[in-house]
The first five atom37 places (N, CA, C, CB, O) and aatype in JSON, in Angstrom:
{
  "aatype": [20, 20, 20, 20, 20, 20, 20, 20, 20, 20, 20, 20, 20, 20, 20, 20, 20, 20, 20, 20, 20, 20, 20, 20, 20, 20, 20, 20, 20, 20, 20, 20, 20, 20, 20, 20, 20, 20, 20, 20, 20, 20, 20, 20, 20, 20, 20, 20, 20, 20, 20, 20, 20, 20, 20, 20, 20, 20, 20, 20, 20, 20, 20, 20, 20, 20, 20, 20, 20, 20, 20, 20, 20, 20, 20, 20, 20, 20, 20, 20, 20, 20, 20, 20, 20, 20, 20, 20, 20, 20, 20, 20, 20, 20, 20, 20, 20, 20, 20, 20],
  "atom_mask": [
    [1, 1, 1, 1, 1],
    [1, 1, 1, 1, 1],
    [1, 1, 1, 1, 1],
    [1, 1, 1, 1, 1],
    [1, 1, 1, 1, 1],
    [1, 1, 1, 1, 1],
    [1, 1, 1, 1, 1],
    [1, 1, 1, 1, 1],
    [1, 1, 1, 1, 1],
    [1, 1, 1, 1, 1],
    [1, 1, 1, 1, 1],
    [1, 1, 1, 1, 1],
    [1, 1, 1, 1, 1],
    [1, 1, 1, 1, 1],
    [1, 1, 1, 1, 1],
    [1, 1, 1, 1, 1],
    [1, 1, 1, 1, 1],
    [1, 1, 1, 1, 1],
    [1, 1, 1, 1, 1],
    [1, 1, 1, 1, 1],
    [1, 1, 1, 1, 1],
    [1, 1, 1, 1, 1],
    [1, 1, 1, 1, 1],
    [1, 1, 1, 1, 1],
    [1, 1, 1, 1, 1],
    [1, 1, 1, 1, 1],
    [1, 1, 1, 1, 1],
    [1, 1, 1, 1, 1],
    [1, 1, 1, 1, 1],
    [1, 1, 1, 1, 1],
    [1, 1, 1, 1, 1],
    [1, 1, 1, 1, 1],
    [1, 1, 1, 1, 1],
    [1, 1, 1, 1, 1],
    [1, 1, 1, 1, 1],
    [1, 1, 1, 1, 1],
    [1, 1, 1, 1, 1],
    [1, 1, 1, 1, 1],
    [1, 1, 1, 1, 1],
    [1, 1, 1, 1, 1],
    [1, 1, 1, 1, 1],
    [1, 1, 1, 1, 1],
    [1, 1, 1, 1, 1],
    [1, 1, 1, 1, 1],
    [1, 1, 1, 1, 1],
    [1, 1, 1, 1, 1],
    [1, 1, 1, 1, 1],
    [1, 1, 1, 1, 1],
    [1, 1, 1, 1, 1],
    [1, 1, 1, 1, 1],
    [1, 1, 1, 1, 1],
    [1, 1, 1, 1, 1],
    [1, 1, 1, 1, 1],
    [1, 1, 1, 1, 1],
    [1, 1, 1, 1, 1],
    [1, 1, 1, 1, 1],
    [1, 1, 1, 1, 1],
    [1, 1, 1, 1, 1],
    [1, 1, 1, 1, 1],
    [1, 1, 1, 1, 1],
    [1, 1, 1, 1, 1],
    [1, 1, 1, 1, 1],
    [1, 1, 1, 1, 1],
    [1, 1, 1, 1, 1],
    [1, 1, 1, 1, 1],
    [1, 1, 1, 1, 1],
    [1, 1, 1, 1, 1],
    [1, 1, 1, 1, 1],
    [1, 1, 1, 1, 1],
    [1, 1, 1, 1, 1],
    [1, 1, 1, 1, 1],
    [1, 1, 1, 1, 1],
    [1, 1, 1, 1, 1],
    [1, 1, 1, 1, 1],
    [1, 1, 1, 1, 1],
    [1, 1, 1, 1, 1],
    [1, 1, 1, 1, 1],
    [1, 1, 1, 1, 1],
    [1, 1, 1, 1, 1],
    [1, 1, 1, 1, 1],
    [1, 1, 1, 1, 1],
    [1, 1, 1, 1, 1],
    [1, 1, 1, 1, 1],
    [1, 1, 1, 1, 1],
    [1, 1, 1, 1, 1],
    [1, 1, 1, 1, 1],
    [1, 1, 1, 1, 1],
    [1, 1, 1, 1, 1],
    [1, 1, 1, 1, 1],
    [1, 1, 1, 1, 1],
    [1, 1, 1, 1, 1],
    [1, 1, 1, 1, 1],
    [1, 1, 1, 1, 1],
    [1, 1, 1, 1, 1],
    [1, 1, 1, 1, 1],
    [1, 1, 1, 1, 1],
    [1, 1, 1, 1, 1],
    [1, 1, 1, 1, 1],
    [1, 1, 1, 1, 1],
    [1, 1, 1, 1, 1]
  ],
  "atom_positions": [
    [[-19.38, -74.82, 76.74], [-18.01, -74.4, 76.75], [-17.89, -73.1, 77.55], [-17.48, -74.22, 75.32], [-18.45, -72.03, 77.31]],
    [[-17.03, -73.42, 78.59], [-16.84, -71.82, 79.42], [-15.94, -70.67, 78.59], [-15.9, -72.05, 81.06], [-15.03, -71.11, 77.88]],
    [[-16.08, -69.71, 78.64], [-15.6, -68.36, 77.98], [-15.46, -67.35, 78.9], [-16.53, -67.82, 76.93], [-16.03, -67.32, 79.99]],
    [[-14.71, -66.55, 78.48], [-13.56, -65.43, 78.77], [-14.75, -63.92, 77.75], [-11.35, -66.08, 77.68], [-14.96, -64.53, 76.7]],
    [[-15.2, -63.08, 77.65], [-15.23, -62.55, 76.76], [-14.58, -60.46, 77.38], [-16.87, -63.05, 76.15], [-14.44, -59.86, 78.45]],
    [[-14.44, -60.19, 76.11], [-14.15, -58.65, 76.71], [-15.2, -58.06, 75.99], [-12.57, -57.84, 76.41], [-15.3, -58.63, 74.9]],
    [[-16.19, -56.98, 76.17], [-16.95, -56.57, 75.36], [-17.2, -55.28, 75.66], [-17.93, -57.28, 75.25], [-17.12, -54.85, 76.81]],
    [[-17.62, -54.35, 74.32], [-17.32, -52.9, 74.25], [-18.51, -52.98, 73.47], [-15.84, -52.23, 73.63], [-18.65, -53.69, 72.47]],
    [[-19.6, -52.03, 74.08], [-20.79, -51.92, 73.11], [-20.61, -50.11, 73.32], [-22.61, -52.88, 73.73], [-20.52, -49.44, 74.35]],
    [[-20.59, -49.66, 71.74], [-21.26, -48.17, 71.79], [-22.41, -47.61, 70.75], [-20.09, -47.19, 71.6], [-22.53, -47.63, 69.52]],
    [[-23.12, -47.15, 71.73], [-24.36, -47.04, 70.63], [-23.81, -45.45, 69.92], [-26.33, -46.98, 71.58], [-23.09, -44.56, 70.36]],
    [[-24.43, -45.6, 68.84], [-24.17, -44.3, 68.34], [-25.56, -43.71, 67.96], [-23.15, -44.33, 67.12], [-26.67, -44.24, 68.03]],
    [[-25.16, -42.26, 67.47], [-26.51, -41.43, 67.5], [-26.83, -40.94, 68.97], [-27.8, -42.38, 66.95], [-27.9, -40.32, 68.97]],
    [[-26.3, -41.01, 70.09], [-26.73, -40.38, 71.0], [-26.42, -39.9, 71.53], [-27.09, -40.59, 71.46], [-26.77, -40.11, 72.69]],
    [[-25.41, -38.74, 71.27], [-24.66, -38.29, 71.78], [-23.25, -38.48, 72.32], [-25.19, -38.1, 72.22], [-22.78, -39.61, 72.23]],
    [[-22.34, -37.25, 73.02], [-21.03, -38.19, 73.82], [-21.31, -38.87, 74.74], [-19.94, -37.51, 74.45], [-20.46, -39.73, 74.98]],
    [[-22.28, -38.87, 75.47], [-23.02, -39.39, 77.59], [-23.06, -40.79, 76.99], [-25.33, -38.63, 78.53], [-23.94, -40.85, 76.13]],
    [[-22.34, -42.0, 77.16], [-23.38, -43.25, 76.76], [-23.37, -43.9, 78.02], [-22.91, -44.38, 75.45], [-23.33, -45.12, 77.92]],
    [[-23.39, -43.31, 79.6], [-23.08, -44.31, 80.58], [-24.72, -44.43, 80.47], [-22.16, -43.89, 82.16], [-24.59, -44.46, 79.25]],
    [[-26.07, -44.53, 80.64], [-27.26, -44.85, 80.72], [-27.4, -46.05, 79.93], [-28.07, -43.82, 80.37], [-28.19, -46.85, 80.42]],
    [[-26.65, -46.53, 78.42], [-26.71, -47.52, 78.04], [-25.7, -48.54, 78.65], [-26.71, -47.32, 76.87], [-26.0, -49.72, 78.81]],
    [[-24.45, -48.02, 79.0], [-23.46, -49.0, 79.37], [-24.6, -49.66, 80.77], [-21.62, -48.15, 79.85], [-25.03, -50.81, 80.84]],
    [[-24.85, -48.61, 81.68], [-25.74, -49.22, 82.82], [-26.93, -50.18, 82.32], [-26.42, -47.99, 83.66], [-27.18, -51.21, 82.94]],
    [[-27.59, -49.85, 81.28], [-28.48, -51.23, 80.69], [-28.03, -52.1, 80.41], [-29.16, -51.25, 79.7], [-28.74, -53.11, 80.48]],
    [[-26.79, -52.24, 79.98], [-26.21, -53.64, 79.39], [-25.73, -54.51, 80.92], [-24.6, -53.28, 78.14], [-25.81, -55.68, 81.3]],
    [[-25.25, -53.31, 81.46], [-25.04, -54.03, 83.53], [-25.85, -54.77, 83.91], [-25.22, -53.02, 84.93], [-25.74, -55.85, 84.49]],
    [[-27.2, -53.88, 83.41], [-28.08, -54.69, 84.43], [-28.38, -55.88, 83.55], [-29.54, -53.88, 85.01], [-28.1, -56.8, 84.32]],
    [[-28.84, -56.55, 82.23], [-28.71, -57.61, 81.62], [-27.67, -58.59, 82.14], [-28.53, -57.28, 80.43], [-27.81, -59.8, 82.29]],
    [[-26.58, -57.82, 82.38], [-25.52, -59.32, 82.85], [-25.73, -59.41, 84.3], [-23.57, -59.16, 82.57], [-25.56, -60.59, 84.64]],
    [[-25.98, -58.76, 85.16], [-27.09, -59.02, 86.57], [-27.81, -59.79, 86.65], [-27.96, -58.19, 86.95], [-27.77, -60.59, 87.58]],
    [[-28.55, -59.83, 85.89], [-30.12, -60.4, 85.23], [-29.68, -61.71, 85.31], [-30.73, -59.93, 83.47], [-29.98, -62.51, 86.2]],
    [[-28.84, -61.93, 84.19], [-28.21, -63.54, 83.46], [-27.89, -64.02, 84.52], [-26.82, -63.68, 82.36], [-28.2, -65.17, 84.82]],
    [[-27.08, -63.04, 85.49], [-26.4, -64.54, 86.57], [-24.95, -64.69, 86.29], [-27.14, -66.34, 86.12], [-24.25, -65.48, 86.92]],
    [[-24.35, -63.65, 85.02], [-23.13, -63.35, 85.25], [-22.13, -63.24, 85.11], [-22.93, -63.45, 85.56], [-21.77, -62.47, 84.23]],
    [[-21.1, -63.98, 85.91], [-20.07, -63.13, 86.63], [-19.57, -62.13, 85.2], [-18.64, -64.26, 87.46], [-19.57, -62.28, 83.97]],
    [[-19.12, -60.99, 86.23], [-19.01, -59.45, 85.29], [-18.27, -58.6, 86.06], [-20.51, -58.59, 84.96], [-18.23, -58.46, 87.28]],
    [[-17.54, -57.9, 84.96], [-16.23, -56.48, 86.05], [-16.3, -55.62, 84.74], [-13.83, -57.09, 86.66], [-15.86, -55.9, 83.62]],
    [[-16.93, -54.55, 85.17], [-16.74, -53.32, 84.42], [-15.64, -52.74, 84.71], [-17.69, -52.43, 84.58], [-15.31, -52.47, 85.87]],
    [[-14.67, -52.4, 83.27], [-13.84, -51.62, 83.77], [-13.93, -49.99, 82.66], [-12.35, -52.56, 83.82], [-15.05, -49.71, 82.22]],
    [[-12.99, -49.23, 82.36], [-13.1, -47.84, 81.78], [-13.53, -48.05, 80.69], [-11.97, -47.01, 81.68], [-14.41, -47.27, 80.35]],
    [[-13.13, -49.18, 79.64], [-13.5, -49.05, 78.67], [-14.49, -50.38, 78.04], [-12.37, -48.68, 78.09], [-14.39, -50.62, 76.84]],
    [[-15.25, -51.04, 78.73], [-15.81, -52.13, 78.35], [-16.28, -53.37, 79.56], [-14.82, -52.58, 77.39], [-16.05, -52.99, 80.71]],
    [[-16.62, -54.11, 79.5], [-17.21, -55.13, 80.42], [-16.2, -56.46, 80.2], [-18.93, -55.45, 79.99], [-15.83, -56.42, 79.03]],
    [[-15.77, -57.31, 80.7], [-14.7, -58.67, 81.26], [-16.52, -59.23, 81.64], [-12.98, -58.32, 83.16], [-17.25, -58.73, 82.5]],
    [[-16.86, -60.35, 80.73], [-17.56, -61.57, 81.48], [-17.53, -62.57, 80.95], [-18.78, -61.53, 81.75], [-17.47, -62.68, 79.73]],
    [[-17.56, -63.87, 82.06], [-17.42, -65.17, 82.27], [-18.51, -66.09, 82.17], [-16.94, -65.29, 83.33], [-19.49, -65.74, 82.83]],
    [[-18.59, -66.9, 81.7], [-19.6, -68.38, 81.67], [-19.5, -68.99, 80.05], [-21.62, -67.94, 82.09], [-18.82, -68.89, 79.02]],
    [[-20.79, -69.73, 80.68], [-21.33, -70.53, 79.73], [-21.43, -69.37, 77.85], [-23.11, -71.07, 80.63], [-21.82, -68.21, 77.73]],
    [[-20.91, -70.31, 76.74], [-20.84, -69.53, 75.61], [-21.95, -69.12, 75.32], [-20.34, -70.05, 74.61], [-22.11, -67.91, 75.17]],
    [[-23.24, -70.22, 75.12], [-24.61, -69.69, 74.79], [-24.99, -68.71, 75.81], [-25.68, -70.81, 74.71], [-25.2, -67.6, 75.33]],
    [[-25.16, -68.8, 77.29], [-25.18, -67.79, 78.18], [-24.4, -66.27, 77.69], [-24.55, -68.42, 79.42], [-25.0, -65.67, 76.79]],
    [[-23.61, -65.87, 78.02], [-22.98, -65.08, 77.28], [-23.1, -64.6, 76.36], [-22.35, -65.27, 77.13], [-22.74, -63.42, 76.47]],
    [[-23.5, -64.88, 75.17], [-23.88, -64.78, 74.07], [-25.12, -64.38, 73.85], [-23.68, -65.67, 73.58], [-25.23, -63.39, 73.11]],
    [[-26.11, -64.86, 74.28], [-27.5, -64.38, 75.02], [-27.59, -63.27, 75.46], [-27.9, -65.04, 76.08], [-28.37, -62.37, 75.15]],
    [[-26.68, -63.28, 76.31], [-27.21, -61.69, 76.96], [-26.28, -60.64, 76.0], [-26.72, -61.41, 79.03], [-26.28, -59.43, 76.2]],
    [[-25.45, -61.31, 74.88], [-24.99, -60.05, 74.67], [-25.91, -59.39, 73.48], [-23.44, -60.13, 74.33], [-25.7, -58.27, 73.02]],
    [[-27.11, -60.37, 73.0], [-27.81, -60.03, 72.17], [-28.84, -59.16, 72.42], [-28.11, -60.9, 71.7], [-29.36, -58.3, 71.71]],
    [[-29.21, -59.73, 74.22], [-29.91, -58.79, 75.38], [-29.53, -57.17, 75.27], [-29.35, -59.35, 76.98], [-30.34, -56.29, 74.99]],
    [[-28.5, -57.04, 75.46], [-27.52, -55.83, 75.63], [-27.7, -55.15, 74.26], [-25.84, -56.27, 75.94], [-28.0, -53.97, 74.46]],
    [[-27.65, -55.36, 73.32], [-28.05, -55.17, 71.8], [-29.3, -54.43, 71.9], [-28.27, -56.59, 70.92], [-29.37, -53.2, 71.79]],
    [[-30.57, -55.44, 72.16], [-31.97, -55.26, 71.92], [-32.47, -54.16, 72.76], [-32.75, -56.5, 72.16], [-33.3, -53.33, 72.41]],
    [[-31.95, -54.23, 73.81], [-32.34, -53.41, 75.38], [-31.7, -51.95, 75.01], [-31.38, -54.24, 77.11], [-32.46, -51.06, 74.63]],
    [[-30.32, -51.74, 75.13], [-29.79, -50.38, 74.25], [-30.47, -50.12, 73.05], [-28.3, -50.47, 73.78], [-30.53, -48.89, 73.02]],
    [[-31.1, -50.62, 71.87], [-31.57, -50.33, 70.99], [-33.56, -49.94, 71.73], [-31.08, -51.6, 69.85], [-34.33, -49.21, 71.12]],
    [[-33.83, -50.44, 72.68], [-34.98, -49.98, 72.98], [-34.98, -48.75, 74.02], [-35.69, -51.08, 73.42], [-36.04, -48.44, 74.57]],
    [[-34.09, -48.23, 74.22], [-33.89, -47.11, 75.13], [-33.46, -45.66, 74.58], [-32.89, -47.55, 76.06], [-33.5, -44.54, 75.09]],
    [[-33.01, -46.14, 73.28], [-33.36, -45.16, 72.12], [-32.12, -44.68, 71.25], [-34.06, -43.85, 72.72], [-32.03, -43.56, 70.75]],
    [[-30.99, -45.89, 71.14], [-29.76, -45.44, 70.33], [-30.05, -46.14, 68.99], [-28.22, -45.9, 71.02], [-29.78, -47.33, 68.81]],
    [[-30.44, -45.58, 68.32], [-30.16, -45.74, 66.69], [-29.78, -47.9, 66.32], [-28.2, -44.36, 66.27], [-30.33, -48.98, 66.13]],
    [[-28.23, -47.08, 66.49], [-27.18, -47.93, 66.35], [-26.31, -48.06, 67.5], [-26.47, -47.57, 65.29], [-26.18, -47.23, 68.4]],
    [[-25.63, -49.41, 67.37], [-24.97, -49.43, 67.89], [-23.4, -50.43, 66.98], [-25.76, -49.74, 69.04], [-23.63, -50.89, 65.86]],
    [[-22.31, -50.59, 67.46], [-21.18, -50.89, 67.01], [-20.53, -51.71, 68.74], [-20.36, -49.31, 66.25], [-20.31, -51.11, 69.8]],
    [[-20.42, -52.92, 68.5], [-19.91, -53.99, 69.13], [-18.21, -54.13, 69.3], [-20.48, -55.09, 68.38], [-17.81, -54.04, 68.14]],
    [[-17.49, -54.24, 69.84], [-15.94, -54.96, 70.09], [-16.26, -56.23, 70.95], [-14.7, -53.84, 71.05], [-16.99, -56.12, 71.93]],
    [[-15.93, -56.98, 70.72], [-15.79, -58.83, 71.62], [-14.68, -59.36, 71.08], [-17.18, -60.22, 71.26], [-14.29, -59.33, 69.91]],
    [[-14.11, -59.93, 72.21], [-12.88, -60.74, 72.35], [-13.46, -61.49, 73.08], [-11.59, -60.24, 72.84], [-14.3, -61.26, 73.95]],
    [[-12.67, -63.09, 72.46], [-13.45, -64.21, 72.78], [-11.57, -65.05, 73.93], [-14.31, -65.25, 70.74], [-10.34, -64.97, 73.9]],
    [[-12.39, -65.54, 74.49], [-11.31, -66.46, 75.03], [-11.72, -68.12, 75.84], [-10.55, -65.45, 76.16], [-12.32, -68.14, 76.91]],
    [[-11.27, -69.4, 75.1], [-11.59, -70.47, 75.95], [-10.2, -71.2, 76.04], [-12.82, -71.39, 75.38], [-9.07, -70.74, 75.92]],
    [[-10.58, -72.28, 76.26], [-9.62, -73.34, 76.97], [-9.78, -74.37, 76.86], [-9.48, -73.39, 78.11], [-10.87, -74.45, 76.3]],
    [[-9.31, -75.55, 77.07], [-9.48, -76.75, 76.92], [-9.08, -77.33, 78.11], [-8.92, -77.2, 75.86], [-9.68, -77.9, 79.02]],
    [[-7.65, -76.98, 77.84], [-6.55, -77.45, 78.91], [-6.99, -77.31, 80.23], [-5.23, -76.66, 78.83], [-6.91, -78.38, 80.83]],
    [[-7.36, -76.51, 80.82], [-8.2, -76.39, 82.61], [-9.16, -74.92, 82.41], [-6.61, -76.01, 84.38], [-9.18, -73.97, 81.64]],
    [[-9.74, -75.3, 83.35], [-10.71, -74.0, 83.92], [-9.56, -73.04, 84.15], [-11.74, -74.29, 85.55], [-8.48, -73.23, 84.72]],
    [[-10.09, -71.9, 83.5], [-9.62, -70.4, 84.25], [-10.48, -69.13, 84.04], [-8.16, -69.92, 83.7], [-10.59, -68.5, 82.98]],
    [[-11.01, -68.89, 85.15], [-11.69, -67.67, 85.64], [-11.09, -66.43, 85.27], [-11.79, -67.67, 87.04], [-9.97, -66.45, 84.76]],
    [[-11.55, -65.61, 85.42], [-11.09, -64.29, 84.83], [-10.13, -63.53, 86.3], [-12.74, -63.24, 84.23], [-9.3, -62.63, 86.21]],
    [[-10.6, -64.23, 87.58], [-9.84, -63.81, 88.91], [-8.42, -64.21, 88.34], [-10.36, -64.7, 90.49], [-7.49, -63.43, 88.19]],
    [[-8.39, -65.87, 87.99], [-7.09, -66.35, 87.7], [-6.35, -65.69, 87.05], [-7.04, -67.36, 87.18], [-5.33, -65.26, 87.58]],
    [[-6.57, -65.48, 86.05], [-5.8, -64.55, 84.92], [-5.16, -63.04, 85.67], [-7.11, -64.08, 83.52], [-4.06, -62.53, 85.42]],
    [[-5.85, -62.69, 86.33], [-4.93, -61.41, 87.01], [-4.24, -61.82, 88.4], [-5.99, -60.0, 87.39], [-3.4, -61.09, 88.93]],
    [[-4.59, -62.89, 88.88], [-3.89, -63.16, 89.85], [-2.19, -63.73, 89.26], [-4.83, -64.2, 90.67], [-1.09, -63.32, 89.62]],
    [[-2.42, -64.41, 88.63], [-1.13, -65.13, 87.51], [-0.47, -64.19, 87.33], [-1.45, -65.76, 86.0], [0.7, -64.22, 87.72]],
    [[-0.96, -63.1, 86.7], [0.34, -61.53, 86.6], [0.28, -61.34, 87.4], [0.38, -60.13, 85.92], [1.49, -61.16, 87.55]],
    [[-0.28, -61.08, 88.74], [0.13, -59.95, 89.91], [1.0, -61.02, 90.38], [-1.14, -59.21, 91.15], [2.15, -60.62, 90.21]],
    [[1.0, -62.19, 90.88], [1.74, -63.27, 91.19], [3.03, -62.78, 90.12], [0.87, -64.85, 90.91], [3.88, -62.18, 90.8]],
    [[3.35, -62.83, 88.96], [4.7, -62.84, 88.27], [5.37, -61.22, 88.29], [4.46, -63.44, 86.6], [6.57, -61.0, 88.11]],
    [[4.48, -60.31, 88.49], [4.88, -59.14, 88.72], [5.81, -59.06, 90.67], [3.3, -58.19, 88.4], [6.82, -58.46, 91.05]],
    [[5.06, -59.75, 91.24], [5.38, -60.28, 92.73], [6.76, -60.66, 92.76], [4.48, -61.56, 93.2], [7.66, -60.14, 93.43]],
    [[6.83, -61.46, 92.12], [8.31, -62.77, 91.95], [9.76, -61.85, 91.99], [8.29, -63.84, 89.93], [10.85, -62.42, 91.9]]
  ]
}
């Protein structure tokens, strides 16, 4: 099943700096194969559910081996039935109705 997800990982215990972990969890969805858009507050990625899901456990294990305690998760899930839609689609659809 293809998925939509939004995901916000913050480790805690390590201070305010957490871009060194956000960059480990980058490179895991690199790794996987993908598709991914970091934005200010969290990561937008696309695919396969078990894929996805995988690496977000990656992202978990990998931040927890780089030396944050804990960490605390946000995920938003999104699928479909009805047709494929990419995460391009979805902002093209508003910029398109913002356009009109």
């Amino acid at each position: 099943m293809k998925v939509i997800v939004d995901l916000c990982v913050v480790p805690m215990g390590v201070g305010v700096s957490v871009g060194k972990y956000v960059a480990e969890c980058q490179k895991v969805l690199e790794q996987a194969g993908l598709k991914h858009q970091l934005h200010a507050y969290g990561t937008n990625i696309e695919g396969e559910w078990d894929e996805v899901f995988a690496a977000i456990k990656l992202c978990h294990e990998r931040v927890h081996a780089i030396g944050a305690p804990r960490i605390t998760t946000s995920i938003k899930v999104g699928t479909r039935t009805d047709r494929d839609q990419s995460m391009q689609d979805k902002i093209d659809s508003v910029v398109e109705k913002k356009e009109a």
